[in-house]
C-alpha positions in Angstrom: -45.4 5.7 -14.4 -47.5 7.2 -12.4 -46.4 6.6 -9.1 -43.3 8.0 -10.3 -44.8 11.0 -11.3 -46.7 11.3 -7.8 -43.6 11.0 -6.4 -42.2 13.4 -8.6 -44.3 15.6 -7.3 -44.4 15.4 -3.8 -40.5 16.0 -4.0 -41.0 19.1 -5.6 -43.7 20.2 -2.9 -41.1 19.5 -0.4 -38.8 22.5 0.9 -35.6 22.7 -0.8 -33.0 22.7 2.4 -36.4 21.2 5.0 -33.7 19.2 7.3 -34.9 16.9 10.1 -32.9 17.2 13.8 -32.5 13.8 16.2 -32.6 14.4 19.9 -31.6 11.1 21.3 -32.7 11.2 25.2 -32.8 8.7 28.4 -36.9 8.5 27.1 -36.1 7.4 23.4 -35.4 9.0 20.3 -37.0 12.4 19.3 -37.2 14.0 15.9 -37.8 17.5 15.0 -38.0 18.7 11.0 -37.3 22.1 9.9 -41.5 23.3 9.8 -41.9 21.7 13.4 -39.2 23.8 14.9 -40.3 26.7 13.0 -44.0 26.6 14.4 -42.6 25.4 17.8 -44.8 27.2 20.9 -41.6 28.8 22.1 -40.3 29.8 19.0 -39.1 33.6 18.8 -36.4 36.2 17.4 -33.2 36.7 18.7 -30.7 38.9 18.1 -26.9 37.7 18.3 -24.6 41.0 18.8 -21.4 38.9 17.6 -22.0 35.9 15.9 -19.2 33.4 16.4 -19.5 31.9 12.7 -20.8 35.0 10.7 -18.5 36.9 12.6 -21.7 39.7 13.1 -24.7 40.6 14.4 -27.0 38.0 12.9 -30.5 37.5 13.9 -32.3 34.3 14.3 -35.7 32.1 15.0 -34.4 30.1 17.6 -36.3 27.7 19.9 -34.5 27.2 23.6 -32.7 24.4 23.9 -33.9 23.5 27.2 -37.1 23.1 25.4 -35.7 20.1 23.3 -34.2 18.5 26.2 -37.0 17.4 28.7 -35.9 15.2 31.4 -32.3 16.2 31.2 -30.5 17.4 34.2 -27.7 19.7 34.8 -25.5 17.3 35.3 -25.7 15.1 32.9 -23.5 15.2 29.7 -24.8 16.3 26.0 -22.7 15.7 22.5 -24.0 17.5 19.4 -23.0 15.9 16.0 -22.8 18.0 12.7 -23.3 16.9 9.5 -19.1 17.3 8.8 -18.4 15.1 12.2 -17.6 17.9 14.4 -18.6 16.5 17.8 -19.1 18.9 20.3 -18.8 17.8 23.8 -21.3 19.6 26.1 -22.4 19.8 30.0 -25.7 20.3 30.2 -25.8 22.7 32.8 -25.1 25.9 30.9 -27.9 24.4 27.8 -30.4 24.1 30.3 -30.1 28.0 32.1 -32.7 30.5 31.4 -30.7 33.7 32.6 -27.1 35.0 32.0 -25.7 32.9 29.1 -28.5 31.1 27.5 -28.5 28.3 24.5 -30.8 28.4 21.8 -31.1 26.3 18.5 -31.4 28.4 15.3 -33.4 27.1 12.3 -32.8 28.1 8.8 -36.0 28.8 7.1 -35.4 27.1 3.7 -37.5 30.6 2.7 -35.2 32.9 4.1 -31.9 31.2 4.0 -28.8 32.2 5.7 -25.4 33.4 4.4 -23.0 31.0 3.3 -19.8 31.1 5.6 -17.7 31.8 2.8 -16.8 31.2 -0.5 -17.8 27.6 -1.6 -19.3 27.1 1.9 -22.5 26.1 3.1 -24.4 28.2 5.5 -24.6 27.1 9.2 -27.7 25.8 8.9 -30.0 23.9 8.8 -29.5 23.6 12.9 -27.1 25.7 14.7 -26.3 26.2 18.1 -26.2 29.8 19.5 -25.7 31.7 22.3 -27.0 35.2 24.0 -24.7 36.8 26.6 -22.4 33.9 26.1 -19.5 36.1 28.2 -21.7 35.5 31.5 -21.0 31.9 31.4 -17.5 31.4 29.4 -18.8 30.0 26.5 -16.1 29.0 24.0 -16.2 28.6 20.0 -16.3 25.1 20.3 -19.9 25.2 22.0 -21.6 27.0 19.0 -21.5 24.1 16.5 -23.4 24.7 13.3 -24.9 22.3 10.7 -26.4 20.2 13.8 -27.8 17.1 13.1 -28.2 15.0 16.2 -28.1 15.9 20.0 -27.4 13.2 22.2 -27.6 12.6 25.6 -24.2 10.7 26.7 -21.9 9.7 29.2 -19.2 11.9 30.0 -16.5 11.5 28.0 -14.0 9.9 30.8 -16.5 6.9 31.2 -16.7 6.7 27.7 -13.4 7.2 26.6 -10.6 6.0 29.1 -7.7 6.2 27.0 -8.2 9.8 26.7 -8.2 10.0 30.8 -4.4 11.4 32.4 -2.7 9.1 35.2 -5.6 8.5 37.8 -3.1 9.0 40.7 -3.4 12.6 39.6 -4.7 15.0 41.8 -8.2 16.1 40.5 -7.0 19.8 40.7 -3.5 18.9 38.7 -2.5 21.3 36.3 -2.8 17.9 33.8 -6.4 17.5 34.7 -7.3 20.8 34.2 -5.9 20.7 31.1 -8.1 17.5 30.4 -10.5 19.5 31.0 -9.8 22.0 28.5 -8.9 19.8 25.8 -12.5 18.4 26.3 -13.9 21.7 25.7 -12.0 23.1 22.6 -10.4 20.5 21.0 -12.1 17.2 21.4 -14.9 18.1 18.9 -12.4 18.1 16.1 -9.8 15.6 17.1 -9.0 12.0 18.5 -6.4 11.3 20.8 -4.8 7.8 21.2 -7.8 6.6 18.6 -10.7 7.6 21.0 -13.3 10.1 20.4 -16.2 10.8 18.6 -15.0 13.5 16.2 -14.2 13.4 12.3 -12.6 16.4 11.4 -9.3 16.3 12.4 -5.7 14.1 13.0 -5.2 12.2 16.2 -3.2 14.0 18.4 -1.3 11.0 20.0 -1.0 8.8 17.2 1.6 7.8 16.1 3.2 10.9 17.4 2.3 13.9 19.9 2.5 17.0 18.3 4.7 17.8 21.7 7.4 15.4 20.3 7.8 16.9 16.5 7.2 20.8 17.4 8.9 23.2 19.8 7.1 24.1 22.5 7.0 28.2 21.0 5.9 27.0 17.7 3.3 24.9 18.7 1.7 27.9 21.1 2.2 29.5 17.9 0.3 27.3 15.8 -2.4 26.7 18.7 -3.0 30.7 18.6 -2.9 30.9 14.7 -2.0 27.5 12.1 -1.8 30.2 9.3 1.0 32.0 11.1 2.9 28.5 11.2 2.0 27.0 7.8 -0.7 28.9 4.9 -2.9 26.5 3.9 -6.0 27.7 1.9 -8.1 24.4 3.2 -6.8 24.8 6.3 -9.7 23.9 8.9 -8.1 24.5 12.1 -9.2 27.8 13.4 -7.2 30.7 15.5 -7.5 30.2 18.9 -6.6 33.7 20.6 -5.7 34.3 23.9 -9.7 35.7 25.1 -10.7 32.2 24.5 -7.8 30.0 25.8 -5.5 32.6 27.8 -1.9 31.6 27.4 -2.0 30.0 31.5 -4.8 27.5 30.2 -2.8 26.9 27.0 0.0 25.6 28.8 -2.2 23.2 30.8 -3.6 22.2 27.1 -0.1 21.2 26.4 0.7 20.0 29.5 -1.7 17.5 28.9 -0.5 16.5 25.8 2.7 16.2 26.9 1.7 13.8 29.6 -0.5 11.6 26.9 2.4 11.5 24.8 4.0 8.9 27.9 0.4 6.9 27.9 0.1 6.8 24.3 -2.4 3.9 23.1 0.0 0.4 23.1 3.0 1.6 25.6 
């Protein structure tokens, strides 16, 4: 009895959201609680003007993320997992830059805690990545993920993932690969495609079907751009996608490449 009271009480003495971050890097396997990054040397204030997730000017205590990732080089390849299996997919070029766009990881203080993002939501916490004068480097949506739990230091996601890779006869500059490119960068942390991939959130897109074989080329721009336009859907995760984040030339080499997937689907 009274160890379980001691422990009682040392769970009581502990934070109420205090969340703990894994950075797994070439050197082994780093860890990071929510008081550590807090207190962190290079900890400051910063003030985001539009906040991809809040959708305002937020204000932070952020920590640079080059400051996490010692020993990584620009080009190797990042992937930071959320606690929902969003999977972002990032070069680590743009995380490690101190000038023009410039990443930082936000910490919720469990004594201050942020907004939720909406009704029945959680907040973005308790790690979240964000970005000042994200404009200077084209930084998308998909390379803000929030409720971070693990950073990981990866191959890129062709050597790890061939059956997402277009036909290697392919010029590297063909309108396919660029849009390989692009469906690296928005859409892989939320979907699969022909099984492979690291992210939980969404369906395949290549199995069984291509959503280039079941809609028409306008609705499906039309569902890219907004799902709520195509089909309302309260629970609906998939978010807009407007043309200042994939312009409507990049969006058909998205679909371009889905097209050309749908002839290398997994098993043909």
């Amino acid at each position: 009895m009274r160890f379980l009271s001691l422990l009682a009480g040392t769970l009581l003495a502990l934070p109420l959201h205090a969340a703990q971050l894994t950075v797994e890097l070439a050197d082994g396997v780093h860890t990071w609680d929510t008081a550590q990054l807090l207190s962190h040397p290079l900890a400051q204030e910063v003030r985001i003007a539009n906040d991809v997730s809040y959708k305002r000017e937020m204000t932070y205590r952020v920590v640079p993320m080059s400051a996490l990732l010692g020993g990584v080089s620009p080009q190797n390849h990042l992937q930071a997992v959320a606690t929902d299996g969003f999977a972002a997919e990032l070069s680590a070029g743009p995380l490690l830059q101190n000038r023009g766009a410039r990443a930082w990881l936000a910490i919720e203080d469990p004594a201050q805690p942020w907004p939720s993002l909406g009704a029945g939501k959680h907040s973005a916490g308790p790690f979240y990545l964000v970005w000042t004068d994200p404009q200077a480097g084209d930084i998308g949506p998909e390379q803000w993920p929030y409720a971070v739990a693990k950073v990981r230091l990866l191959a890129s996601v062709a050597e790890r993932f061939p059956a997402l890779t277009p036909d290697p006869a392919l010029a590297a500059d063909d309108p396919v690969n660029l849009g390989f490119a692009l469906f690296q960068k928005h859409c892989l942390a939320c979907h699969r495609l022909n099984g492979a991939g690291d992210a939980q959130v969404g369906p395949d897109l290549n199995m069984p079907h291509s959503p280039t074989e079941y809609f028409t080329a306008d609705y499906l721009k039309l569902y890219i751009r907004n799902p709520q336009d195509l089909r309302q859907w309260p629970q609906a995760r998939m978010p807009a996608i407007p043309a200042e984040v994939l312009s409507d030339g990049e969006l058909n080499q998205v679909i371009g490449y889905l097209q050309h997937m749908a002839q290398r689907r997994a098993g043909n």
